[in-house]
N, C-alpha and C positions, 0 to 999 in steps of 0.2 A: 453428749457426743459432739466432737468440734464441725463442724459443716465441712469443712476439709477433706472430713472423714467417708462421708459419703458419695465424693466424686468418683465415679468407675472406670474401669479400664473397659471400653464399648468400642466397635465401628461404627462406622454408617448408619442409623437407624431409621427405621419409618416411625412417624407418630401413630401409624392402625397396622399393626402388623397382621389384625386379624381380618384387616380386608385383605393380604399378600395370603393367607390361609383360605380364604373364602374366592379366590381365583380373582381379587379386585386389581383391575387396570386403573387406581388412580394414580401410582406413582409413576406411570407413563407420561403422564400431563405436570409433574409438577417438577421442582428445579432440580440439579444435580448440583449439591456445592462441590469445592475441589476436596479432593480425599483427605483424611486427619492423617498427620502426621505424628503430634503430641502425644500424650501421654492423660494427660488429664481430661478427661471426658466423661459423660455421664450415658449409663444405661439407659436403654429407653425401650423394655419393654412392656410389653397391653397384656391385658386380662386373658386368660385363653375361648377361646370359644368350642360352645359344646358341639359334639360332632354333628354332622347331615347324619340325619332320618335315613335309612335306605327306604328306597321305592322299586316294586319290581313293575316293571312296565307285560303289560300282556300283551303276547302274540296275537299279530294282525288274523291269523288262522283263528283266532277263538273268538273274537270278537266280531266274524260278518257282518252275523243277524241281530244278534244276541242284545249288542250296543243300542239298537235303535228300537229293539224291543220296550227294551228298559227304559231308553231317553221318553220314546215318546208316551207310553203310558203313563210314565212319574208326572210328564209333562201335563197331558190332559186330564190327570188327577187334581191335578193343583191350580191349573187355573180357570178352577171353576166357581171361585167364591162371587157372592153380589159385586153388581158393578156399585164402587160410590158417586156421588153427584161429582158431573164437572168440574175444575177449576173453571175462572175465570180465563180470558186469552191472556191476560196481563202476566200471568202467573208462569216462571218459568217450568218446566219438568226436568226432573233430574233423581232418577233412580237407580240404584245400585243393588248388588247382588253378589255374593261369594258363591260357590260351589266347589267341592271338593271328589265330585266323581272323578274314576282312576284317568279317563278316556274325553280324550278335548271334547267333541262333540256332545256328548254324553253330557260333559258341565256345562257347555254352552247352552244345550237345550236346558238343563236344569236351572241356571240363570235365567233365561227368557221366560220359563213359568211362573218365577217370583218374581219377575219385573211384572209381569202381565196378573197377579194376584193380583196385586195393587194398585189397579185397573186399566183400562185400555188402552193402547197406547195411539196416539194421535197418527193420520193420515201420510205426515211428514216429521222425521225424524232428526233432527241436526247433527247428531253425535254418536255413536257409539264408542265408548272409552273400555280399551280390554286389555287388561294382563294377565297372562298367561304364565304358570312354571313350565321350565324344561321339562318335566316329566312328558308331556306333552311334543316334545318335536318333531317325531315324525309326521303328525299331522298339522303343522302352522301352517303350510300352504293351502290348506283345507280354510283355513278361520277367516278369510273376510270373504269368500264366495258362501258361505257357510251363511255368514253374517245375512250377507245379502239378500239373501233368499229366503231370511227368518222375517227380515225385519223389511219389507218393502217401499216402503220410504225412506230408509235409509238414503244420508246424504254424506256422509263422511265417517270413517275411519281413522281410531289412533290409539297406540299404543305399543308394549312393549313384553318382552320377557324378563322376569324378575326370579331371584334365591328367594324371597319371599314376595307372598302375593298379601296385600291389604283388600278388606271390602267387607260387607254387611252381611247381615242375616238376620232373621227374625231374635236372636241373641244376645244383638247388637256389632260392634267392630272386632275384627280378627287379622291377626299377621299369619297367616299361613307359611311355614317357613321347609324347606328342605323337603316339598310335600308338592303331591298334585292339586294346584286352584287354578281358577280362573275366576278373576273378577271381572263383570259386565257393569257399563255405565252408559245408560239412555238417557239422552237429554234433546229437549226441544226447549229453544230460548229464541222466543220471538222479539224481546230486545236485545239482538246482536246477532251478529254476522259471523258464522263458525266457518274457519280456511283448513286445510289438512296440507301440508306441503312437504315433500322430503328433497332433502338437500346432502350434495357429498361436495368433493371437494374444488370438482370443477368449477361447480355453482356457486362456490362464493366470491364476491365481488374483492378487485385488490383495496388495500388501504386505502386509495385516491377516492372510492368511488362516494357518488353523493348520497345521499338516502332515500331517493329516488328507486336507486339500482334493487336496495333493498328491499321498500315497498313494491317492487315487480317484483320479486324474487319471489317473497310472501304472501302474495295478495291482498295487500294492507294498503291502506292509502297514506302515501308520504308523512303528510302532517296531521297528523288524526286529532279532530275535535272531540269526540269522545274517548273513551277511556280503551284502553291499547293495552291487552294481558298477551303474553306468551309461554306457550310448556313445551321445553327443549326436552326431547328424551334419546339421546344420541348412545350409537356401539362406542365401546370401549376402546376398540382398534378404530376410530375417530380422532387422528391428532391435531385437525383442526376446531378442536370445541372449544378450545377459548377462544378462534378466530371469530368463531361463530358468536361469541357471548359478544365480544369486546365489539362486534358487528354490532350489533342491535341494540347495544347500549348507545354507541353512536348514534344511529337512525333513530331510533326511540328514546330517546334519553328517560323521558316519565313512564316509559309503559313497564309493567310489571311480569318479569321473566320468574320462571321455577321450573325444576324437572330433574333429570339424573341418567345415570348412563345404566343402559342394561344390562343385567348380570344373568347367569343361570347356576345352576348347581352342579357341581361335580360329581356328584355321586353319582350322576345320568350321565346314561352314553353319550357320548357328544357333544353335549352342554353346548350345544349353540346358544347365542345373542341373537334376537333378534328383534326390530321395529318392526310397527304394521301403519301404513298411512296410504289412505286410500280415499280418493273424492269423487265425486259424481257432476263436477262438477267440468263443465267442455272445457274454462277455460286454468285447471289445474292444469298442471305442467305435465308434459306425455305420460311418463311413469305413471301417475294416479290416475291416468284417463280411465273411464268405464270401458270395459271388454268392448270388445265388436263383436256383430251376431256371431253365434258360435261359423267354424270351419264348415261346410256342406261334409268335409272329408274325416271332420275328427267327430267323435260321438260328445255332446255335454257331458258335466258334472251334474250329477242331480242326485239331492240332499232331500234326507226324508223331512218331513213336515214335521215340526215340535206337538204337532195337535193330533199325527196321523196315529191312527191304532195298527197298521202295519208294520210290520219291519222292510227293508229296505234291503237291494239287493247290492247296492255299494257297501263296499267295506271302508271302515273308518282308516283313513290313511291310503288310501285306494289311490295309486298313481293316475294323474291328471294330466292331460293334455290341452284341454280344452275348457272351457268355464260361458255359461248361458251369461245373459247380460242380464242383472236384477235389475227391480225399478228404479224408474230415475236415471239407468244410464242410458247416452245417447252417445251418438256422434265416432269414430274409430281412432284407436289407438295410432298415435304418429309418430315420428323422431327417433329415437334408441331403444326404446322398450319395446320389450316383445308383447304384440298383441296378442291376448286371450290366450298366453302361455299361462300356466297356473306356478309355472317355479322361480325359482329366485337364481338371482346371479349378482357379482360381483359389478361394480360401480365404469361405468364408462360415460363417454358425450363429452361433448364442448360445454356444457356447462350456460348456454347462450339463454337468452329468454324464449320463456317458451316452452325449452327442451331441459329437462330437470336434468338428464345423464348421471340419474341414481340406478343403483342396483337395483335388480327384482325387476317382472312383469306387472305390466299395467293391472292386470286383474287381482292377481295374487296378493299385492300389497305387503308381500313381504320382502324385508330388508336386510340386508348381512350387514352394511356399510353407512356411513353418513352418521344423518339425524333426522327423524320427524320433529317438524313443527305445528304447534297448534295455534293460531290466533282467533283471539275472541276479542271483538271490536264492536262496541256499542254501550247501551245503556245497562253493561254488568261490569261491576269492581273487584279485582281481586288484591284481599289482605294478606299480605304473608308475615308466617312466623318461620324466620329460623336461627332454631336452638340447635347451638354447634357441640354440646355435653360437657362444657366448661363451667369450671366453679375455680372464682382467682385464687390463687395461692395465698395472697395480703391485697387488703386496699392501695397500696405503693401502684404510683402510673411510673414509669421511667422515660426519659428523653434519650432516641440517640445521639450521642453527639459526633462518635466517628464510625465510620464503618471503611474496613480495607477496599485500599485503591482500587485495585486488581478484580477483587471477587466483592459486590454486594449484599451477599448473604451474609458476610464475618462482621460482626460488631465486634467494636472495640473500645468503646468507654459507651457508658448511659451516666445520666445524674438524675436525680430526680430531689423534690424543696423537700427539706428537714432531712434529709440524709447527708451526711458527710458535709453539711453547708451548705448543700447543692451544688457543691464540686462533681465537676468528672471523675469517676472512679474504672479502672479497667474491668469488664464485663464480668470476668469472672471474679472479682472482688463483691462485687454488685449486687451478685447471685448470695454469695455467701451473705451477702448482711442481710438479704429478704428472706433466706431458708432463716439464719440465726433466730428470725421472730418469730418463726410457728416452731421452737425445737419444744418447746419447753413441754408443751401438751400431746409430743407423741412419742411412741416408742419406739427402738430400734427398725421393727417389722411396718410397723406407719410409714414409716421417717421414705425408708428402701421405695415401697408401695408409691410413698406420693413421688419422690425423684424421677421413678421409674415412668409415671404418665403426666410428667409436665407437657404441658407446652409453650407456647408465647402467643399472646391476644394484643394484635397491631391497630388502634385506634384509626380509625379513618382520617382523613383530611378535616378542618374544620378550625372555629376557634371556640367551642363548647370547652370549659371549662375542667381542668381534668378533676374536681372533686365532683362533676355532673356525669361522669362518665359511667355508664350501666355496663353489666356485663354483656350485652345485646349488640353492644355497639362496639365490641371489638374483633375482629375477622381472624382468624385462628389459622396458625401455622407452626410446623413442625421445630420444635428443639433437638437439635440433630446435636447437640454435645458443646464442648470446647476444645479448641487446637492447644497445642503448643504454644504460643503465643494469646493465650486466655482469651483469647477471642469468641465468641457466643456465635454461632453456628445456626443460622436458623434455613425454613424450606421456604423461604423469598427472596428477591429483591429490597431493601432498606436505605434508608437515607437517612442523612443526620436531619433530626428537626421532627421527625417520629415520635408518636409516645406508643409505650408499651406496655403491658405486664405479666407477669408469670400465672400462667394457668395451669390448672389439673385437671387433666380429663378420665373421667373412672366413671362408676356406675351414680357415687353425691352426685357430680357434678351432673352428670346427663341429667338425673331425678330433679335435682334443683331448677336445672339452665329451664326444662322441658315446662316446669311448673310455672316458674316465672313468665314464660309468654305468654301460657294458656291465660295468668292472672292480668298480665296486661291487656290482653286482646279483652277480658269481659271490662277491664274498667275504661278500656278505652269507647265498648258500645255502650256503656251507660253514661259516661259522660256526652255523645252524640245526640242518648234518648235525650239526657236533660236540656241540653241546648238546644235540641231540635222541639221544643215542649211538649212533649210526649209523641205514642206509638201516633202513627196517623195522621198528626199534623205536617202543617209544611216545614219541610228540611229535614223532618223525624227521621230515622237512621235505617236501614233496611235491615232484619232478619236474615241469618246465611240460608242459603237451600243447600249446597254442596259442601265440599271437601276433600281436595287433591292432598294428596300425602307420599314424601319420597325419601327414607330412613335408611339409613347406612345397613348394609349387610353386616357391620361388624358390632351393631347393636342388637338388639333382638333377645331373644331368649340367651344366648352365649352374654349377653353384659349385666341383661337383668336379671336372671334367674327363674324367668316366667315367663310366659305367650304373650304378644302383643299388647304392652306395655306401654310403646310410645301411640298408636292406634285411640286405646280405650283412653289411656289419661287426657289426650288433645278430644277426643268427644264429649267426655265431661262439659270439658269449656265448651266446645263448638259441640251440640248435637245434633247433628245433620251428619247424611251419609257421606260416607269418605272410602276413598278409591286411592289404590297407588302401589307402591312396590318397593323392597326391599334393593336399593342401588351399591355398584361400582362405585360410584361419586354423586354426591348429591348438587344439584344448580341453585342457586338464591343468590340472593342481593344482600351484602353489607353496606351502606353507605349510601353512594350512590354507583356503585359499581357490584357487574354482576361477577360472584366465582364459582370454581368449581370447590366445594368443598370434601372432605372427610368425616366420618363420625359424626355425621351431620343429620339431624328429622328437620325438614322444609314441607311445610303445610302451607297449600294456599286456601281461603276462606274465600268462595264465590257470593255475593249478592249484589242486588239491583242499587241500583244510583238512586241516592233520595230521595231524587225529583221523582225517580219513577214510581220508588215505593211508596210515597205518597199517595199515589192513584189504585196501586196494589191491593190487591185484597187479603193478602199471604203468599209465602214462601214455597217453591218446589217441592216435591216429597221424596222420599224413599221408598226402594221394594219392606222395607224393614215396616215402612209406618205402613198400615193398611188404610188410613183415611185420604194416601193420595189419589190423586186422577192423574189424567190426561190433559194438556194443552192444544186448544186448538193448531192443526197444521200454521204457522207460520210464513207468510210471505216471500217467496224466492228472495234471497237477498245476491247482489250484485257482488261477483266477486273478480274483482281485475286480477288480470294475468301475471305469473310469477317473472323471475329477473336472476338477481346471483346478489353475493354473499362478500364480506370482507377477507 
C-alpha cells in the first residue's frame, strides 16, 4: 500500500483525545496552530477509554452515626499490633496508605490506622500528602481540619483531587480509578525543611523579577546550597502554570520540579478540582496561616477520635463555620483570607508578600484556584523518571530546516544524513519516506492504527550526537496533520536547526517507554553502589524511602487493559511506597526545562544525599512494610516568608 495512501481527510486534532473524554483541561494550556485549510492531512485518533465506574454517593441523613461507628472501631482494631524498635533519628519517615471506604472521613480514619499499624508515629510530623477522588466532595472542606486533629503534630498539608488515586496497601501499589480513595502520606524528614505554599495569579512575580522575589514567594532560600525539589499540583482552570513552571526554572534552574494538574470524575455530581495546602507555620502566607482560637460566637468543628469507641454526634459533611485550632497552630489569620472560615472561595489579594491572595480559608486549606506548592530543601534528592508512552516510529532524527514565517508550528522541509543526501525534502515528503520503512511488516489495520497515534519527539537543545539520542530525551508534542501546502503541523513552537522524530504513542510504546526508565533508574543505582564502593561506604548511594507518582488520566486501565499498571511496574524497579494521582496534565522536566505534558507517568524517587546516607542506618518505611517505625520529632526548621511568582 503507497504511503500516500494512508493520508486522511482529519481536522484539528488532539494528540489525547481521551484526556478531552476524561474532562482533561490540557489542551487549554497548549498552542492553537491556524486552522487547515488542505486537504491532505492525517487522522489522529487515541485508543477509546473504558467507561467511569459509577459511584452512588450516600445520604448525609444515613450516615450521622453510623460513619464514625465503623471509622473508629475498624480504626482501633487495627492499630493495635506490637510496636517495632525505633529507627534511628537519621532515618527519614515516610508512609503511605490507600483506603477505599465510600465516605472521606471514614477513609481518612482508615488510612491513619495502617499508617499507625506500622508503628508510632513521632511527636512532630512534616508532611501529610493526600489525595482524594471526587466521590468524596461534599466533604473536602472537612479534610485538613480533620487532618488536624488526627495527627497533632502535624506541620503541613498538600495535595490534590484526582480520576484516579495511586497509594499502598498491605497488597502492594493500586491506581484506584473512577472509584472512592484516598491516599494518605506521613512523613517526618529531619534532613530537610518541608514549605506548603499556594499561589494564584496575583502572586506570581512579572518576568523582570529576580529570584529573590521567588524565594519569598516559596519560602526557599534564593540560592540554595542544598539540594532544591518541587511538586506543582495546580487546577486546570490555572492558565498561568507555565508561568509558574518557566518561574522556577528561572529561580531554580537545578532544583527538580514534578507534579500535574487536578482532575475529578465525571460520573460525580460536581466533579469539583480541588488543592489542599495548608502550614502551620506563622510565617506561611495568610491563606495557610493556622485558624485562630475558634469565634466565642460560632460553635467548633469537632471530629471523632480515629481511636474513639463512640460515635460522634457530627455528621460527615456537616456544615462548618468555625474550626478549633490543632497543634502547632499559633498566631491569627491576616490579609484576605477568611479566618477560621472552614469554606473555600474564589482567588483574590494583591498578591504582595506576605499576603498569598489564594482562594479558600486559612483553616480549610481548600482550593478551587491556583497551585499548591511543595518545597523540600536539604539533605534529600529527588530522581525523576518521565516516561511520555512513546516508542519511535524508525531510528531516523530529522533536522528543521524551515518553518512558515507567519505561524511557528508549520514545518516545512526537514533533512535528515543518508536520506535524500541529506537534502531538504518538504515535510510531507519526509513523512512518506519514514512511513515507506516500517510498511513492509504491517497490515493495512497496523499501518491506520499506528498513523492514527503518531506524534513528533523534539530533541532538546544540545550538541549530543543525534546516533546518541534515547528515546527519554525527546519531549513530545502533538502532530496535528498536514495543510495544503505540505507543511507538518505540529502542538509547538519550532525553529530551524531542531532535530526530531516521529513517534507512536499507543499502549508498545507506553509498556516499552515505562520499562525502559524503570531499567535505567536500577542501572543507574548500581553503577553509584559501584563507584561509591559499596552499601555503607563513603559516597555509597542512598536507598529510596518514597515515591511521588502523577500518570495521565488517559492511561490507566482504558490504555492498558488492567488496574494500575504504570503504579505496580515503576515499584518493581523502585519498591518503596508511592503516592500520587491520576492527572489533567502531567509536570516534569525534559532537558533542562520544565513542561507540562500529556500521556505522560512522571515518578519522582525521594532519597537522602550520600553524604547523608553514609551515616544512615536505613531508608523510611511504609504503612505496607510492617518492620517500620517512627522518626524522632525533628527540629523546627526555619522557614522564611513567601513573595510572588513570574
Amino acid at each position: 500500500m503507497a504511503a500516500q495512501q494512508i493520508l486522511l481527510r482529519t481536522g484539528p486534532g488532539s494528540a489525547c483525545q481521551a484526556h478531552a473524554r476524561r474532562g482533561c483541561a490540557l489542551a487549554r494550556h497548549k498552542l492553537t496552530p491556524a486552522p487547515f485549510t488542505g486537504t491532505a492531512r492525517l487522522q489522529l485518533d487515541t485508543p477509546s477509554v473504558a467507561p467511569s465506574v459509577p459511584f452512588t454517593q450516600p445520604s448525609r441523613a444515613s450516615r450521622t452515626t453510623s460513619v464514625f461507628a465503623r471509622a473508629s472501631s475498624s480504626s482501633a482494631a487495627d492499630a493495635a499490633p506490637s510496636q517495632p524498635p525505633q529507627e534511628p533519628a537519621s532515618t527519614p519517615l515516610w508512609r503511605t496508605h490507600i483506603s477505599r471506604k465510600p465516605i472521606l472521613l471514614q477513609a481518612l480514619y482508615d488510612c491513619l490506622a495502617g499508617l499507625r499499624a506500622a508503628g508510632p508515629l513521632p511527636d512532630r510530623v512534616d508532611l501529610a500528602m493526600v489525595y482524594v477522588s471526587s466521590a468524596y466532595e461534599q466533604d473536602f472542606p472537612l479534610l485538613v481540619e480533620a487532618l488536624r486533629q488526627q495527627v497533632p503534630g502535624l506541620r503541613n498539608v498538600f495535595g490534590c483531587t484526582g480520576f484516579g488515586i495511586i497509594g499502598v496497601d498491605g497488597e502492594g501499589a493500586h491506581e484506584v480509578e473512577a472509584a472512592a480513595a484516598l491516599s494518605l502520606t506521613l512523613a517526618s524528614i529531619p534532613q530537610a525543611e518541608v514549605v506548603v505554599r499556594h499561589v494564584d495569579t496575583a502572586d506570581l512575580p512579572d518576568g523582570d523579577a529576580p529570584p529573590d522575589r521567588w524565594a519569598a514567594l516559596l519560602g526557599v532560600p534564593a540560592f540554595p546550597e542544598c539540594p532544591l525539589s518541587f511538586v506543582v499540583l495546580a487546577d486546570p482552570t490555572f492558565g498561568e502554570v507555565q508561568d509558574l513552571l518557566d518561574g522556577l526554572d528561572f529561580a531554580f534552574p537545578t532544583a527538580t520540579k514534578i507534579g500535574g494538574l487536578s482532575s475529578s470524575t465525571p460520573s460525580f455530581t460536581g466533579s469539583t478540582t480541588a488543592t489542599f495546602a495548608w502550614s502551620a507555620s506563622p510565617s506561611a502566607s495568610s491563606s495557610l496561616m493556622p485558624a485562630s482560637s475558634p469565634s466565642p460566637s460560632a460553635p467548633s468543628t469537632s471530629f471523632p477520635s480515629a481511636d474513639s469507641t463512640t460515635s460522634s454526634s457530627t455528621a460527615a459533611g456537616a456544615d462548618t463555620t468555625a474550626t478549633t485550632s490543632g497543634s502547632g497552630s499559633s498566631g491569627s489569620s491576616s490579609g484576605s483570607s477568611g479566618s477560621g472560615s472552614s469554606g473555600s472561595s474564589g482567588s483574590s489579594g494583591s498578591g504582595s508578600s506576605g499576603s498569598s491572595g489564594s482562594s479558600g480559608s486559612g483553616s480549610s486549606g481548600m482550593f478551587t484556584r491556583g497551585a499548591a506548592v511543595l518545597s523540600l530543601h536539604g539533605e534529600v534528592q529527588m530522581d525523576l523518571m518521565i516516561a511520555q508512552g512513546c516508542r519511535p516510529l524508525t531510528s531516523t532524527t530529522w533536522t528543521v530546516d524551515r518553518v512558515a514565517a507567519g505561524d511557528p508550528t508549520r514545518i516545512l522541509a526537514l533533512s535528515a544524513e543518508g536520506v535524500a543526501r541529506g537534502r531538504p525534502l518538504p515535510a510531507l515528503e519526509a513523512f512518506q519516506v519514514e512511513l515507506q520503512s516500517v510498511l513492509g511488516g504491517m497490515t493495512e489495520t497496523q499501518l491506520r492504527r499506528t498513523v492514527s497515534n503518531l506524534t513528533v519527539g523534539v530533541a532538546p537543545e544540545g550538541l549530543k550526537p543525534a546516533a546518541e539520542l534515547e528515546p527519554q530525551d525527546f519531549l513530545i508534542r502533538a502532530l496535528r496533520g498536514f495543510d495544503a501546502e505540505q507543511a507538518l503541523v505540529v502542538g509547538d513552537y519550532m525553529r530551524a536547526g531542531q532535530r526530531l522524530r516521529f513517534m507512536v504513542r499507543d499502549k508498545q510504546g507506553a509498556q516499552e517507554d515505562l520499562t525502559s526508565h524503570g531499567l535505567a533508574f536500577k542501572r543507574k543505582q548500581l553503577q553509584a553502589m559501584l563507584m561509591g564502593g559499596g552499601a555503607g561506604g563513603e559516597g555509597a548511594p542512598s536507598q529510596p524511602f518514597g515515591m511521588l507518582m502523577f500518570t495521565c488520566n488517559g492511561r490507566g486501565s482504558g490504555l492498558y487493559g488492567e488496574d494500575s499498571y504504570d503504579a505496580r511496574t515503576l515499584s518493581t524497579y523502585v519498591p518503596v511506597p508511592v503516592a500520587g494521582f491520576q492527572c489533567n496534565g502531567e509536570i516534569g522536566r525534559v532537558g533542562n526545562t520544565t513542561h507540562l505534558h500529556g500521556f505522560t507517568c512522571a515518578a519522582g524517587v525521594l532519597r537522602l544525599t550520600s553524604e547523608v546516607a553514609a551515616t544512615a542506618s536505613g531508608s523510611g518505611a511504609s504503612a505496607a512494610a510492617p518492620s517500620s517505625s517512627s522518626a524522632p520529632a525533628p527540629p523546627s526548621p526555619s522557614q522564611p516568608p513567601p513573595s510572588a511568582q513570574e
